[in-house]
VOSEBA-99696 format. One record per residue: residue in one letter; y, z negated, x of N, C-alpha, C in turn. Coordinates in steps of 0.2 Angstrom, whole numbers, plus 5000, padded with zeros to 4 digits. Example, Ala and Ser with C-alpha at 12.3 -4.5 7.8 and 13.67 -1.06 7.14 Angstrom:
<atoms>
A497249615066497849615062498449615066/S498949655064499549645068500049615064/
</atoms>
This chain:
<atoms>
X507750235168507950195174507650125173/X507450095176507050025177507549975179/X507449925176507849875173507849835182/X508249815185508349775191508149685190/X507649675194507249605193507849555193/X508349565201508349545198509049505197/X509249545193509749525186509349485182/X508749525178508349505175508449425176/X508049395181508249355182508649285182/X509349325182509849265183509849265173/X509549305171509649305163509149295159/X508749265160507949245161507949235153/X508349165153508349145145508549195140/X508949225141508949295137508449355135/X508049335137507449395140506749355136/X506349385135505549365131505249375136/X504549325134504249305140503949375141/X503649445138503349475141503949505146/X504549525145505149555149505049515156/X504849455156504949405161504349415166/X503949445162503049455166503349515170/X503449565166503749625170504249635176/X504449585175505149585179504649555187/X504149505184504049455190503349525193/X503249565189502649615193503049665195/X503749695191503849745197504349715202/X504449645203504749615210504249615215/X503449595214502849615217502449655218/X502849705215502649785215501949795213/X501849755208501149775205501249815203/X500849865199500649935196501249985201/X501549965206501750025208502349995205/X502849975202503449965198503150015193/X502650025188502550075184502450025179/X502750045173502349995164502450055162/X501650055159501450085153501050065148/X501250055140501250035137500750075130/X500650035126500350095120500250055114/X500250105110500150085103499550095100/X499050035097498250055094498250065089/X498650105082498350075076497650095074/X497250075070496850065067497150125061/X496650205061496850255055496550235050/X496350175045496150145040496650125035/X497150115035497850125033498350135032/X498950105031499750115030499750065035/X500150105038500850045045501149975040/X501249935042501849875040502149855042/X502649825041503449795045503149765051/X502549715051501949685056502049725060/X501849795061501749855064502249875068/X502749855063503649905066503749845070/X503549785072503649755077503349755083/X502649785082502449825090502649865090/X502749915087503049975088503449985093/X504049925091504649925093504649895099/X504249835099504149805107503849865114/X503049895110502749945114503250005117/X503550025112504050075114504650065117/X504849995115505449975117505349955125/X504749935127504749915132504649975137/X504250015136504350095139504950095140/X505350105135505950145136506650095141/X506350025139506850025145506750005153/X505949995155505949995159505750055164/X505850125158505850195160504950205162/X504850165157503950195159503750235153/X503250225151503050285145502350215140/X502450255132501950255130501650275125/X501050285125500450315122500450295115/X500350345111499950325103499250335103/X498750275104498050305102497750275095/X497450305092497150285087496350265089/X496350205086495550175089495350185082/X494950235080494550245078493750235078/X493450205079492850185079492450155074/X492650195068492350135060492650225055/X491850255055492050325052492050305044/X491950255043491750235037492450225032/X492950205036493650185032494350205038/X494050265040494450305044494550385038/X495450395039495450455034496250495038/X495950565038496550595041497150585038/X497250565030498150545029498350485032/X497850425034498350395037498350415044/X498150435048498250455053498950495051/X499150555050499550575046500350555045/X500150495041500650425038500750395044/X500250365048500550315056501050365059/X500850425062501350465064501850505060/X501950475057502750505053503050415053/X502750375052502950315052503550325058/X502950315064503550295072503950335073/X503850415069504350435071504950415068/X504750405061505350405057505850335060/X505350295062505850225067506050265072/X505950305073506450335080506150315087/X505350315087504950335093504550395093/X504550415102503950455102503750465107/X503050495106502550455111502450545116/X502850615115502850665118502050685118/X501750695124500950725123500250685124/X500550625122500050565125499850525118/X499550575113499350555110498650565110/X498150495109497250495111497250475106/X496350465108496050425101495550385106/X495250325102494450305107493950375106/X494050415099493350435100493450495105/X493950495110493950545115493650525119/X493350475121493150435127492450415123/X492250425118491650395115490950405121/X490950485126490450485131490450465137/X491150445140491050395145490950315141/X491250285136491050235134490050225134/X490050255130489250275132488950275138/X489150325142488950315149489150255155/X489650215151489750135153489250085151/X488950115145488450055141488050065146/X487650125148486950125151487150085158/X487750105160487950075167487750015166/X487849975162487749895162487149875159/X486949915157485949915156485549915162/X485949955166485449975172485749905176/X486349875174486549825179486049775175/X485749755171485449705168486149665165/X486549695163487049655159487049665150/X486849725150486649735141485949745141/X485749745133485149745132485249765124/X484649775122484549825114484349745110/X484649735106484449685101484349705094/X483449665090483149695084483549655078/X484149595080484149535075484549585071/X484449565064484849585059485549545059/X486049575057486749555057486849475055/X486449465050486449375046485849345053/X485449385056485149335062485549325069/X485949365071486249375073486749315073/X487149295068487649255067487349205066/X486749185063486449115066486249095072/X486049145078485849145084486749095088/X487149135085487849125088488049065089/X487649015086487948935087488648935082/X488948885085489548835080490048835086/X490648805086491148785089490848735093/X490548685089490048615093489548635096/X489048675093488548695097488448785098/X487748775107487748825110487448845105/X487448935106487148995103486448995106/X485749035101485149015104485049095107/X484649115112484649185115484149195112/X484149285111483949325104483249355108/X482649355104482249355105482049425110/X482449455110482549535114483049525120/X483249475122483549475127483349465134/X482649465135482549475142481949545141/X482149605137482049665137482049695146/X481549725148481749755154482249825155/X482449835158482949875158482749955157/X482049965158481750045156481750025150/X481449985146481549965138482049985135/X482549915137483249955136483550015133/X483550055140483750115140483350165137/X482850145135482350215129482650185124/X482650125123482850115116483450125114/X483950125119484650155118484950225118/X484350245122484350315120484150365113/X483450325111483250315106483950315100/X484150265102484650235095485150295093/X485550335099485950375101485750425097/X485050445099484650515096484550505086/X484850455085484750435079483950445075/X483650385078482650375079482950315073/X483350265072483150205067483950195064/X483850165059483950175052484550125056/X485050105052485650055053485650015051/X486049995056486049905057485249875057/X484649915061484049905063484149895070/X484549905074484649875082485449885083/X485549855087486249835092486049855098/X486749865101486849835109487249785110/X486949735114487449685115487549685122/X488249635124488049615132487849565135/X487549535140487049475142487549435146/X487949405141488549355145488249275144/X488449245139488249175141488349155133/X487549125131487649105125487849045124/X487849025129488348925128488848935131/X489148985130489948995131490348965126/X490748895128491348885123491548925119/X491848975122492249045117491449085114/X491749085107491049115104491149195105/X491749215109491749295108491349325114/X491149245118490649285125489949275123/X489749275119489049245116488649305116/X488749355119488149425120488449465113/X489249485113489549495109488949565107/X489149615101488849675101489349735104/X488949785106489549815111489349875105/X488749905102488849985100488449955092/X488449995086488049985082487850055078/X487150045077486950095070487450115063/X487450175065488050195059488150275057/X487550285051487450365052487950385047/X488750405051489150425047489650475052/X489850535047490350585050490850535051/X491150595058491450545061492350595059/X493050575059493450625057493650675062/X493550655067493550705073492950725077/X492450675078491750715082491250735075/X491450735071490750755064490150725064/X489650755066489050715068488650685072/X489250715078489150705085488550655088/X489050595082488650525087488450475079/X487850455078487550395074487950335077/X487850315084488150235085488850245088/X489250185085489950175088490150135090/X490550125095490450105099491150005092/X491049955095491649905093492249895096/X492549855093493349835095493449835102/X492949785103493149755109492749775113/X492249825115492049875120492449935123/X492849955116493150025117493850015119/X494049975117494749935119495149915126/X494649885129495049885135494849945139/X494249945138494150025142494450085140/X494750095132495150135133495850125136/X496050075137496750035141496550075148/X496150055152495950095158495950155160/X495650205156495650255157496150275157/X496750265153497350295150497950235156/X497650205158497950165165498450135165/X498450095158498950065154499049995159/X499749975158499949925164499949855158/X500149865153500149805149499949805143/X499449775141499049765135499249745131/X499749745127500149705123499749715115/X499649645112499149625105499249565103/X499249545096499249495094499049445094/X499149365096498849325097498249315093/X497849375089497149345085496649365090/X497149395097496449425101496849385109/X496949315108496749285114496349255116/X495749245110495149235115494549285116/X494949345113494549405115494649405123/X495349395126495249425132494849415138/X494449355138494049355143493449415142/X493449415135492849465135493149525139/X493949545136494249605138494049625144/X494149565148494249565158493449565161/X493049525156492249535159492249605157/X492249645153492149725153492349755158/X492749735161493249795165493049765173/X492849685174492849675179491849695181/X491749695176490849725176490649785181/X491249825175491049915176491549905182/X491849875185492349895193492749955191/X492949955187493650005183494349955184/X494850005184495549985184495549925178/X496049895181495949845176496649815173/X496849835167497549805164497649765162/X498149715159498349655159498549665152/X498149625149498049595141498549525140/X499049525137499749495134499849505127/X499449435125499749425117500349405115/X500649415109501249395107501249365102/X501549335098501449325090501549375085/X501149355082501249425074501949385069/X502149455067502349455061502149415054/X502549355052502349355046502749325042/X502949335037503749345032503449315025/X504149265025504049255017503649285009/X503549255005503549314999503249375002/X502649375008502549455008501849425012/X501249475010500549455014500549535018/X500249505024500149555029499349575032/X499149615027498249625028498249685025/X498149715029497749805023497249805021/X496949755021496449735016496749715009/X497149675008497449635005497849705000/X498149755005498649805001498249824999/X497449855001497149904997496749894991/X496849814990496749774985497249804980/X497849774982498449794977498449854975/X498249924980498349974978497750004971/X497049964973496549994969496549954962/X496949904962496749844956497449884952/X497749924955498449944950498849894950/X498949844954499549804955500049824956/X500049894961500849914962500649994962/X501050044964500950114960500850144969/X500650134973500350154979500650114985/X500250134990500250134998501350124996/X501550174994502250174997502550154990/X502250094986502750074980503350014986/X503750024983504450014985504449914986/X504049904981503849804982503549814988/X503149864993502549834997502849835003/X502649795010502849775016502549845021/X502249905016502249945021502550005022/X502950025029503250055031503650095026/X502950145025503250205019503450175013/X503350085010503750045003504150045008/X504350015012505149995012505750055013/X505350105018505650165017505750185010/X505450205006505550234998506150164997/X506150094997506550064993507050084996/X507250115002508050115005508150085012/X507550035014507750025020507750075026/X508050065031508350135036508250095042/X507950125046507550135051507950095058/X508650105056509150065060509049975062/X508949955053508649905052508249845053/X507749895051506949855054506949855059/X507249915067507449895073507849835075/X508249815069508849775072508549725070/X508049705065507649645062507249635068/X506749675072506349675076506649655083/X507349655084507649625089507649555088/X508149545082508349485081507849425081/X507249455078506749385077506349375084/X506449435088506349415096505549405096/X505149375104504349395103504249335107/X503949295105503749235109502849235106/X502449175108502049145110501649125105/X502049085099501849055094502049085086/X501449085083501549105077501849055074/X502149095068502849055064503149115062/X503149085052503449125048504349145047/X504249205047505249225046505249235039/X505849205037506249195029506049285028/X506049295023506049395022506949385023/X507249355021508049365019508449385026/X507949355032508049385040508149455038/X507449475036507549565036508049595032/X508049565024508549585020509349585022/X509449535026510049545030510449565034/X509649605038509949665043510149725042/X509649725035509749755029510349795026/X510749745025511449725023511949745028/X511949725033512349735037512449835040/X511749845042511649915041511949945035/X511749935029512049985024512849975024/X513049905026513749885023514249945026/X513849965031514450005037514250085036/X513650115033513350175029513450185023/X513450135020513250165012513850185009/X514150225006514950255001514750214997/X515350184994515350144988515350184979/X515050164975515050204969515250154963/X515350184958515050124951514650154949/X514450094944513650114940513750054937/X513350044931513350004927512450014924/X512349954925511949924924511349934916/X511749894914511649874905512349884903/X512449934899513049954898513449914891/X513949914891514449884884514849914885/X514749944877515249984877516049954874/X516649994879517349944879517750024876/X518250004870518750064868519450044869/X519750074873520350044873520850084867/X521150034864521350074859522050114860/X522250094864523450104865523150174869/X522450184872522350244877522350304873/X522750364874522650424870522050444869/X521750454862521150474861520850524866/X521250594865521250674869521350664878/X521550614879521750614886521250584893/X521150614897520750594904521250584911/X521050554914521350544923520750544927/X521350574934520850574939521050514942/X520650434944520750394948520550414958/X520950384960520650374966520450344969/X519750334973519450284974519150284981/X519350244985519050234991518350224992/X517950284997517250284998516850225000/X517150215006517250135010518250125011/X518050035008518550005008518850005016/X518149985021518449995027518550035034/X518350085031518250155033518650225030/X518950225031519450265029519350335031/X518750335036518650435038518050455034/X517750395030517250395025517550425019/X518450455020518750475012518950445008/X518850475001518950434994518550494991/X518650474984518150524978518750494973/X518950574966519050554962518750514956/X518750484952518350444947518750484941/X518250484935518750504928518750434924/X519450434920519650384917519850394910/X519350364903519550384898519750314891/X519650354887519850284881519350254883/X518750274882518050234881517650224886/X517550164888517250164894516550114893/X516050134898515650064899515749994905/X515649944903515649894909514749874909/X514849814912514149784913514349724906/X513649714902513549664898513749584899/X513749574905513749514908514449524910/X514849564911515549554916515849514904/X515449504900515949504896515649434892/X515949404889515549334884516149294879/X515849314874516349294869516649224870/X516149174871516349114871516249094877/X516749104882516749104890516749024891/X516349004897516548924900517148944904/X517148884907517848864910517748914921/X518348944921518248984928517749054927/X517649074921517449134918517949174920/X518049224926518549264926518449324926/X517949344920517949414918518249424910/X517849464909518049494902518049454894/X518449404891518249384886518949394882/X518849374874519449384870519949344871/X520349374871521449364874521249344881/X520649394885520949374891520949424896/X521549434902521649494905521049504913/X521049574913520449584920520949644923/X520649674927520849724931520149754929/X520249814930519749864931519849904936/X519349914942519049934946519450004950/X519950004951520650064954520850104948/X520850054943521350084936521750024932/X521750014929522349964926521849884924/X522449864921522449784919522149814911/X521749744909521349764900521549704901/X521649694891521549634889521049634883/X520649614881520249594875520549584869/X520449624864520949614856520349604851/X519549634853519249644847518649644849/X518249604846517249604848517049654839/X516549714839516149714838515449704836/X515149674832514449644831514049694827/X513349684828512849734823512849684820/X512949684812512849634804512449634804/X511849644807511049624803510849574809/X510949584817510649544823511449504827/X511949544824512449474827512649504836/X512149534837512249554844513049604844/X513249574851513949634853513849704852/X514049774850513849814854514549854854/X514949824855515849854857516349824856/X516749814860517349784864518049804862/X518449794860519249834860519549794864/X519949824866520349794875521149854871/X521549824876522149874874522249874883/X522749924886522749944894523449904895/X523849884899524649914903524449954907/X525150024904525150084907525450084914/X525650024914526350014921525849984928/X525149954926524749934930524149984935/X524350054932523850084934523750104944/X523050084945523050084951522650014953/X522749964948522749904949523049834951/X523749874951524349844952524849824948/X524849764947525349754940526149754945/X526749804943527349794947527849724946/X527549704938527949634938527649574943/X527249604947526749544949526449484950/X526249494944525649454940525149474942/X524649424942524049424945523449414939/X522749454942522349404937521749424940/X521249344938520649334942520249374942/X520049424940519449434940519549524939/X519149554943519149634944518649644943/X518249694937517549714935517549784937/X516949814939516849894939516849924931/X516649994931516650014924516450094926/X516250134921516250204923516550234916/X516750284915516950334908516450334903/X516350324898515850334894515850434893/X516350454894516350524891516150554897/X516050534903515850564912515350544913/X515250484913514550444914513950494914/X513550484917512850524919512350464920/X511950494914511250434912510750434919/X510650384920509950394924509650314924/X509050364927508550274928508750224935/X508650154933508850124939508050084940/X507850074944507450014947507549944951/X507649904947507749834950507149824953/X507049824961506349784964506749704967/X506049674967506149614967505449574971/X505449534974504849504979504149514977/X503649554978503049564975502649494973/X502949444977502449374973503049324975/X502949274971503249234965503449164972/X502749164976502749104981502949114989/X503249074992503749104999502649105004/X502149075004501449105005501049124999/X501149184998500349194994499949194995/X499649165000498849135002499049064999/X499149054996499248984996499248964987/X498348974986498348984978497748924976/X497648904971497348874965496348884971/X496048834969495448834971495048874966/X494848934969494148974965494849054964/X495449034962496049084962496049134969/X496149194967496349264973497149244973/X497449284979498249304979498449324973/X498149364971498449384965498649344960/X498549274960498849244956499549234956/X499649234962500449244965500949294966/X500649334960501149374959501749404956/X502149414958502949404953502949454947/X502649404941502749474936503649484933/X503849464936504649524939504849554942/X504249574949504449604952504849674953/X504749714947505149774944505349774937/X505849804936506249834930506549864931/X506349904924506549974925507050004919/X507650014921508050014915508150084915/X508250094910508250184907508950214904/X509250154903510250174901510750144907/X510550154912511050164917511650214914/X512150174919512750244920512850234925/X513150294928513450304936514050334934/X514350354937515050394940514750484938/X515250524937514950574938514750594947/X515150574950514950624956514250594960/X513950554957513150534957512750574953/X512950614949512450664944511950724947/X512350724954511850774960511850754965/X511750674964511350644971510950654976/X510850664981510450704985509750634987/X509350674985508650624986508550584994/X508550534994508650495004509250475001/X509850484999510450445001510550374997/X511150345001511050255001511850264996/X511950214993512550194990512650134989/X513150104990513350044988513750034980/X513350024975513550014968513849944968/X514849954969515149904970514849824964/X515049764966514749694962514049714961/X513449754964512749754959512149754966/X512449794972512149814976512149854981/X511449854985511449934989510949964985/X510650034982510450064979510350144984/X509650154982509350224987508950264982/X509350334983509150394977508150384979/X507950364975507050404978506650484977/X506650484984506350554984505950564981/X505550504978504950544975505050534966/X505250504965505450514957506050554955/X506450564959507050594954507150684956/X507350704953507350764951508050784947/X508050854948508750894951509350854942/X509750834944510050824939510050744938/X509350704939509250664937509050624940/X509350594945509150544950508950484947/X508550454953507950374951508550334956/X508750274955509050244960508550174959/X508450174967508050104967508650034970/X508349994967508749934971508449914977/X508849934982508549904991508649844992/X509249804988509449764990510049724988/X510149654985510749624982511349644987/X511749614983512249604992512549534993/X512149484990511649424993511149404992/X510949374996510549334995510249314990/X510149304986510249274978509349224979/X509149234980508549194980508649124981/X508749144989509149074994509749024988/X509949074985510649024978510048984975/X509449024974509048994967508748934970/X508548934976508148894981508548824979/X509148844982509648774983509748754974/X509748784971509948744964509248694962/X508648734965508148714964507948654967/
</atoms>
């Protein structure tokens, strides 16, 4: 169904400018009231959150104005083109919950009309075959202050030309020994009209034509023409290609082909995170992080492996909205959206951390309970689960401190706590190791009359810790992830210094003496939990195994950085 102008309209301010452009074309029935839309990545690597916001615009915009859109992969660079990520982008959008049905292309499907578009514009005297090498070439091209000089092959006659283009095709000369450029205007203010190159020497197999073709075709020759052909209504790209557009429109308006309307937006770009697959393929090859889909990285499949859900990054991709101007979003926007999705999915569990171990001594040595414990506190059709409760339990290390400050309302000696849907403890007795002085056990005595967490004399006490059964408890690994670098820009480093100095050497840890609850001991690999006071936490599919799940941390359930920012 197509969205009515206009309502649109009276609600203008609520709407992005591209929504506004649409509205004002199909109230003048441009394209027919038809928008079609489409997705270009580049099969060179892994999708990023960057990504999941065209995604979501492209698709999003199809879908509510009842048009359609295409996935084409612009493949024209066989050099650092590879079927997995082709592969990887399309499970990517699927898994955000688009899809593109049977409109899926590629540019190199169009490689011999693009071709037979080059000669067209040869024969028009608008291209011409250039001999400068790549470094004479960008000398020719001038400065922002000054014009560019015309390349010693540019008034080539047009029978020339085309032998020599023919020539080049039939693979006669070596790479990067000639070009095709176009013959636009070298004192062109924009340096991208300067007789950009439209095809280059390039003797490599190609991942779908084989050896079809030595020359391929560039970004900005294939691009809008492939927009054309596929009769795409709106061009949507990020602002690094708006002063590509006039080249866009000179191509289109040359060849007298349909012609679509090219519409930048602003890119994506978040705190604490760099967005360049150059930049990732660095991390992934220097062993900075453990692949394309480690869990610190901003690419689709890391966030997905850390626990983010798809509901999410859509809701993040709303809320940051699409405007004009670049400008960086806090990452804690996304962790947020983060948060609120799981808060309403995720069953709640305990786990323990760094474990201390606590004996209650008045507890019958032999004796066990089933507690009952609410899945979701506020969801009631989400159940309950029993929990086991015995003498000996583990807390978290930190819920206890011998020598407590003042408003410490956790665990310390002569002082009482609740535990977690079972009774009131009081602290009677610290264990130490004699040689290093460290804690390594607690005695606590229970009230039997509090169980549940309710004292009936109604007395109250500050402070409610988690805890699991030491004799239940199921060992597993947990992974704390944490910001891959250290600075809110990582470009932002030391003179003669890479990014890589900016990297958070905390960004993981990896603890090996977790406890959980038993009924996590057959965690199901994909699932989310909320491990009450610690976090959200996601079993990973790719490390844990039957019996033994990996939980990774997706997420605090605060902010905790933003705490460090302001103290700082």
């Amino acid at each position: 169904m197509k969205s009515d102008p206009s309502n649109s309209a009276s609600n203008s301010q609520s709407r992005h400018f591209i929504q506004q452009m649409i509205d004002t074309d199909n109230a003048t029935a441009k394209h027919a009231g038809r928008v079609h839309t489409r997705f270009p990545p580049e099969p060179n690597g892994y999708l990023h959150i960057g990504h999941a916001k065209s995604i979501c615009l492209n698709f999003g915009l199809a879908a509510e104005y009842g048009g359609l859109c295409n996935l084409r992969f612009d493949d024209t660079n066989p050099t650092k083109e590879e079927q997995e990520y082709i592969d990887s982008i399309k499970n990517d959008i699927r898994w955000l919950g688009f899809d593109w049905g049977d409109r899926e292309y590629y540019a190199s499907d169009y490689f011999e009309q693009l071709y037979q578009w080059a000669v067209q514009l040869i024969r028009a005297g608008q291209a011409y075959v250039c001999d400068l090498t790549a470094e004479d070439t960008r000398e020719h091209r001038g400065t922002l202050t000054e014009p560019g000089t015309n390349s010693p092959y540019r008034d080539r006659t047009v029978e020339e030309n085309l032998d020599l283009f023919e020539r080049m095709n039939a693979g006669e000369f070596p790479n990067g020994s000639r070009t095709l450029r176009a013959k636009i205007d070298m004192a062109s203010p924009n340096l991208n009209m300067r007789d950009p190159v439209m095809y280059r020497i390039l003797h490599a197999s190609h991942h779908r034509t084989g050896d079809a073709w030595c020359i391929y075709p560039m970004y900005d020759w294939a691009h809008g023409q492939s927009d054309s052909i596929e009769r795409i209504t709106h061009s949507i790209c990020t602002l690094e290609f708006e002063n590509h557009r006039p080249l866009y429109d000179w191509y289109l308006d040359a060849l007298g082909v349909y012609h679509p309307q090219q519409i930048e937006f602003a890119r994506l770009n978040l705190t604490y995170t760099v967005m360049s697959k150059r930049k990732f393929l660095l991390l992934v090859k220097e062993g900075k992080v453990e692949g394309w889909d480690d869990p610190r990285m901003p690419t689709i499949q890391g966030l997905r492996r850390r626990g983010y859900t798809p509901e999410a990054i859509r809701a993040f991709c709303t809320a940051i909205g699409v405007a004009k101007f670049n400008s960086t979003i806090d990452v804690s926007v996304l962790e947020e959206c983060l948060r609120e999705d799981l808060n309403e999915r995720a069953p709640r569990a305990m786990a323990v951390l760094r474990p201390l171990k606590v004996v209650i001594d008045n507890y019958p040595e032999d004796e066990d309970e089933l507690l009952e414990a609410a899945n979701h506190p506020l969801n009631p059709a989400m159940g309950s689960r029993q929990v086991a409760f015995s003498r000996e339990l583990y807390i978290e290390r930190d819920d206890f401190m011998e020598l407590p400050p003042k408003k410490f309302f956790r665990l310390a000696p002569g002082q009482e706590v609740r535990l977690r849907y079972a009774y009131f403890v009081t602290c009677t007795d610290v264990v130490k190791d004699p040689t290093t002085g460290a804690i390594t056990e607690i005695h606590c005595t229970y009230d039997p009359d509090t169980r549940g967490g309710n004292a009936p004399d109604g007395r109250k006490v500050k402070g409610t810790i988690h805890w699991v059964s030491a004799k239940h408890a199921v060992d597993v690994e947990i992974r704390l992830y944490d910001h891959l670098f250290r600075k809110e820009n990582p470009d932002d480093v030391p003179d003669g210094e890479d990014f890589f100095v900016n990297l958070n050497p905390n960004s993981l840890e990896i603890l090996l003496d977790g406890k959980v609850e038993a009924s996590l001991g057959d965690a199901e690999p994909g699932s989310h939990y909320q491990f009450e006071r610690l976090g959200y936490f996601y079993v990973d599919p790719k490390t844990s195994t039957p019996g033994r799940p990996v939980f990774n941390r997706t997420t605090t359930l605060r902010d905790t950085w933003a705490k460090l920012k302001e103290k700082n």
